[in-house]
C-alpha positions as CSV (number, residue, x, y, z in Angstrom):
1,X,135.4,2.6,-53.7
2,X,134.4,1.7,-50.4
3,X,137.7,0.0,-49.9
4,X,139.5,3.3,-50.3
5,X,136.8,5.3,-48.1
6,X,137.5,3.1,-45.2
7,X,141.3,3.0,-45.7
8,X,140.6,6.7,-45.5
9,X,138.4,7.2,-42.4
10,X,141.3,4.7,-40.6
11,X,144.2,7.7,-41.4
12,X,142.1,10.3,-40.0
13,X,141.2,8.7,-36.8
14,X,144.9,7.9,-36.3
15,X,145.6,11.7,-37.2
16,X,142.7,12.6,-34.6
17,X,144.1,10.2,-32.1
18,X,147.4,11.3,-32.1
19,X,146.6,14.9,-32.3
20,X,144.5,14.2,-29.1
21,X,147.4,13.4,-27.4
22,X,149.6,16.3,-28.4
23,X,147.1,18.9,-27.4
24,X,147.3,17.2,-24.0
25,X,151.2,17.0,-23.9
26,X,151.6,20.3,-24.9
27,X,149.0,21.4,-22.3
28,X,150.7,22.8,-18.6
29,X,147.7,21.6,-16.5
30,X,145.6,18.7,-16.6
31,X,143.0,19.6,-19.5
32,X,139.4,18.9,-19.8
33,X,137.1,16.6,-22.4
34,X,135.3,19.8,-23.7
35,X,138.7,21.4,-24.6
36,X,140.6,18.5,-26.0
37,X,137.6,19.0,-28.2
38,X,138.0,22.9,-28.8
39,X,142.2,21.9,-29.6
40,X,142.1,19.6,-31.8
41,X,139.1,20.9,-33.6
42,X,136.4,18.2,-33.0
43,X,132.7,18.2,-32.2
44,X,132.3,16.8,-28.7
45,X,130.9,13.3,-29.8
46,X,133.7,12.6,-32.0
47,X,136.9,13.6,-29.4
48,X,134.5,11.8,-26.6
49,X,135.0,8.7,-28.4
50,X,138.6,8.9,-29.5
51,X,139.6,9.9,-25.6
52,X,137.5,7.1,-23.9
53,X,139.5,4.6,-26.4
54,X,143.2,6.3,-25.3
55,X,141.4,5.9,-21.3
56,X,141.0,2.4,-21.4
57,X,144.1,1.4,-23.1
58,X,146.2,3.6,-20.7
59,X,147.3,6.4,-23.0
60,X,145.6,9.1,-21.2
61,X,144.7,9.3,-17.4
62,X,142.4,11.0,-15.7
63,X,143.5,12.8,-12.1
64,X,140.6,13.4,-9.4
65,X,138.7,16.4,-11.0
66,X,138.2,14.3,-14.6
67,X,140.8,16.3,-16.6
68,X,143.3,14.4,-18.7
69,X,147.2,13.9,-18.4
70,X,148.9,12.0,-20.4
71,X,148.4,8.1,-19.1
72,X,151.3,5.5,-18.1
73,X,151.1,3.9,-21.7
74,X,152.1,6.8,-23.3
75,X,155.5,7.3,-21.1
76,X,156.2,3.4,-21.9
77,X,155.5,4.1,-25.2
78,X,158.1,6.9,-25.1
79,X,160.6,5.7,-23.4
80,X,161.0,2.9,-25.9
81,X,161.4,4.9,-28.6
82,X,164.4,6.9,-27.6
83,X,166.3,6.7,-30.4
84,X,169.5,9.2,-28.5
85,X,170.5,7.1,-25.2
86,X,173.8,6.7,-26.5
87,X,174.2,10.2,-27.1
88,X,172.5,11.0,-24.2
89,X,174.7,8.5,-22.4
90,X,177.8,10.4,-23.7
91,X,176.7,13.8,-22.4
92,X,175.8,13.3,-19.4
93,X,178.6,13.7,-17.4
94,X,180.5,16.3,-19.0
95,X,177.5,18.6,-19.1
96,X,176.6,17.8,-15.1
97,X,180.1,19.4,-14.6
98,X,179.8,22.3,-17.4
99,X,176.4,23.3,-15.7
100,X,178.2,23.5,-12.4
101,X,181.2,25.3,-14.0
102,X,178.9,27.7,-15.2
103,X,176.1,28.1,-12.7
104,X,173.9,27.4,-15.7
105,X,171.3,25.2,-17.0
106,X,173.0,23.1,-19.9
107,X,170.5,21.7,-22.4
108,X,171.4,19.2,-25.4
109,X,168.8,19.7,-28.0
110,X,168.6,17.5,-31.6
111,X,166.6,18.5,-34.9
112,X,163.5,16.1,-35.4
113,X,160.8,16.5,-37.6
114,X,161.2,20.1,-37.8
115,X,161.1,20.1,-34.0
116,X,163.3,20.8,-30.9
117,X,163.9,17.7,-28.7
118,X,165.9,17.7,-25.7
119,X,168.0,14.9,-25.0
120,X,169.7,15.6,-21.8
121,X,169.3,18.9,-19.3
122,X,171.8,19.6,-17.0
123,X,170.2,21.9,-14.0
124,X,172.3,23.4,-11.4
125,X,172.0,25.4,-8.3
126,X,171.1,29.1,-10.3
127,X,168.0,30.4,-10.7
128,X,166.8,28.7,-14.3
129,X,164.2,26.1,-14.2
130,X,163.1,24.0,-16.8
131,X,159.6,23.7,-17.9
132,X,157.4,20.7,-17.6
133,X,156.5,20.7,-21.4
134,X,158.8,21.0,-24.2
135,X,157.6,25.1,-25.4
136,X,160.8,25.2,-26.7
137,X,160.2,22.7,-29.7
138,X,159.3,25.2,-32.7
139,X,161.9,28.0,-31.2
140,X,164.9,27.5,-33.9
141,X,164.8,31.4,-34.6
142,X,164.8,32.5,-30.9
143,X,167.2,30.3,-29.2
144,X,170.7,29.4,-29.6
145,X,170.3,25.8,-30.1
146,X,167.8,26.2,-32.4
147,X,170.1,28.5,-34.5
148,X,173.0,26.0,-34.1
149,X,170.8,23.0,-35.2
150,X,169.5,25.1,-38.3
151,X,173.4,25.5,-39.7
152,X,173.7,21.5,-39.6
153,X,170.6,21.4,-41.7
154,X,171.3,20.3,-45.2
155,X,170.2,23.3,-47.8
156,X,167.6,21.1,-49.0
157,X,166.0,20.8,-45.4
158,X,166.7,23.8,-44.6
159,X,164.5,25.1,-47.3
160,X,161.5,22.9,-46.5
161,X,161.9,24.1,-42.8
162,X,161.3,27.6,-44.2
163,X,158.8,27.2,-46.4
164,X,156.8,25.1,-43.7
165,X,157.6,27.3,-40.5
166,X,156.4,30.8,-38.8
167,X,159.0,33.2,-36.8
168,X,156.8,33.5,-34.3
169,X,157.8,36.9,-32.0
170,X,157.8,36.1,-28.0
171,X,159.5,39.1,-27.3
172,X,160.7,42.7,-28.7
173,X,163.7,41.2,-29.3
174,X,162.9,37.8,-31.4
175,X,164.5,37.9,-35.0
176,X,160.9,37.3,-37.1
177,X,162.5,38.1,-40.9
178,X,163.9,35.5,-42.4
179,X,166.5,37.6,-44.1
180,X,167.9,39.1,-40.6
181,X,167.7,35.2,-39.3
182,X,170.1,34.6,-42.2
183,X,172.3,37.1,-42.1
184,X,172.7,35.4,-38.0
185,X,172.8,32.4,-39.2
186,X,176.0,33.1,-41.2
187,X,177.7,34.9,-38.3
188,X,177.0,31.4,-36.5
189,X,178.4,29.2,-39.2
190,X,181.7,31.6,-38.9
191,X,182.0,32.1,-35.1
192,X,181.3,28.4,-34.2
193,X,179.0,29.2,-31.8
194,X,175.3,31.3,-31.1
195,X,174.5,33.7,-29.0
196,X,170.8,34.6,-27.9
197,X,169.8,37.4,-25.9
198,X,166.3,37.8,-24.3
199,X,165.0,36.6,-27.7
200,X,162.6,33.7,-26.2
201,X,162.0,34.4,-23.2
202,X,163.2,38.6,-21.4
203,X,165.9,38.3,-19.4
204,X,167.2,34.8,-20.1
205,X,170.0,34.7,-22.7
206,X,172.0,31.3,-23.9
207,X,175.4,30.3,-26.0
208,X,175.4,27.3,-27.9
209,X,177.7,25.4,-29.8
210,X,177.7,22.2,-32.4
211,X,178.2,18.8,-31.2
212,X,179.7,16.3,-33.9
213,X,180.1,12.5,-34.3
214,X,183.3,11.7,-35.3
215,X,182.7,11.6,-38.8
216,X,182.2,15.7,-38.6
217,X,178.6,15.4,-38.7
218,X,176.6,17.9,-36.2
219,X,174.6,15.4,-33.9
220,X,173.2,18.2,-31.9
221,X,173.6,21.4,-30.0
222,X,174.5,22.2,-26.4
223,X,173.7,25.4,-24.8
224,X,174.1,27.2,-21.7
225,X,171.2,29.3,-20.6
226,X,171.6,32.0,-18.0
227,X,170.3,35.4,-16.3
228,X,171.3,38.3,-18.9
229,X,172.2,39.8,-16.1
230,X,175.3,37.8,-16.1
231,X,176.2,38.4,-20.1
232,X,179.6,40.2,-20.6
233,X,182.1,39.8,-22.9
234,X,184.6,38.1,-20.4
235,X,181.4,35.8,-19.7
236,X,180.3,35.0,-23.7
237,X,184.1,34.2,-24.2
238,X,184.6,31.8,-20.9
239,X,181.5,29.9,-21.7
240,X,182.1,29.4,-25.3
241,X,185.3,28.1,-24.7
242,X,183.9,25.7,-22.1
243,X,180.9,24.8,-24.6
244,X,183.8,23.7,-27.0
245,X,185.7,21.4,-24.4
246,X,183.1,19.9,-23.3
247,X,181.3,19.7,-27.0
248,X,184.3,17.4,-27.7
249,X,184.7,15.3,-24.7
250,X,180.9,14.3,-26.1
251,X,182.1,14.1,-29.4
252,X,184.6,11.1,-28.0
253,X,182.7,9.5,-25.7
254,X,180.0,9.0,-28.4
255,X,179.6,5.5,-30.6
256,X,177.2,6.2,-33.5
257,X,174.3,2.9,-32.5
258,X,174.6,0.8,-36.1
């Protein structure tokens, strides 16, 4: 019995570990003790312990007013876990050159545990920035990526994403019924390509289209994001089309790693 206790209590202090450091990834400024403790739902005592461990082993850092950032250990740890260089590898050059075709931010983005995770961003000389932090990661209803990625999902994953995910609303004009999202979905799957307009974020629109291996299996998708100031039909047309091109220059650049 105590065997199985213990084998317990060692899970949840992982789980309490590592949901330390997500509140403190997903956190824009440096973030204190006391509310690592509020985040993650923790007395004090408890998350104290926990973060001093992550301290001293380098996951977490401390910057000169005692708040926590994400330590040195943590970006080794990272970078040695990226499982899409190759892909990454293949789309960087053609999307340096589609952002500056464009004028537009060009962001690759892959499904992962029910997540959004950019592989390669493109920036160019417009006014879109990205964000230090991934807020993107849970916006598959509100961006075009995320409506491209949820196509390639396989119905069975697609229905566990459902059952397991909120539409959250972020402006008047996010899709938050799952019927509506469908009936989008389906227009995607037809046209080859999404469209999002100030659904995220007013006033900042995106196109995206599939990227597939050469097999015919979507790998990820690869918007453009822009000022929807700029969105016309002449302008959805053009960039789709350069989406497209350049979606399959990746397509055979990219070796699948064995």
């Amino acid at each position: 019995m105590e065997k199985n206790t213990t084998r317990k209590n060692l899970i949840q202090s992982v789980e309490r570990a590592l949901n330390i450091l997500e509140s403190v990834r997903d956190c824009k400024t440096p973030i204190r003790a006391i509310e690592i403790a509020r985040a993650v739902g923790l007395s004090s005592a408890a998350a104290n312990n926990i973060v001093r461990t992550l301290f001293i082993r380098g996951y977490l850092d401390q910057n000169e007013n005692g708040r926590y950032v994400l330590g040195g250990q943590a970006y080794l740890l990272g970078t040695a876990a990226d499982a899409w260089s190759d892909l990454r590898s293949a789309a960087r050059e053609p999307m340096v050159r589609l952002s500056h075709a464009t004028n537009s931010l060009c962001f690759l983005g892959v499904e992962y545990h029910q997540q959004i995770i950019a592989v390669n961003i493109a920036e160019s000389a417009g006014p879109i920035i990205v964000p230090r932090n991934q807020d993107w990661l849970d916006q598959f209803h509100c961006t075009a990526a995320g409506k491209v990625l949820l196509t390639g999902m396989s119905p069975g994953k697609y229905a566990e994403f459902k059952a397991s995910s909120q539409l959250r609303k972020l402006t008047g004009k996010t899709i938050c019924d799952w019927e509506v999202l469908e009936k989008d979905l389906k227009k995607v799957h037809t046209s080859g390509y999404a469209l999002c307009l100030d659904e995220s974020v007013f006033g900042i629109s995106s196109v995206a289209v599939p990227v597939y291996d050469k097999s015919r299996n979507m790998i990820a998708a690869m918007a453009v994001v822009f000022s929807s100031y700029y969105l016309t039909p002449e302008f959805r047309d053009t960039t789709v089309k350069q989406l497209k091109d350049t979606a399959l220059e990746i397509s055979s650049r990219y070796v699948r790693p064995n």
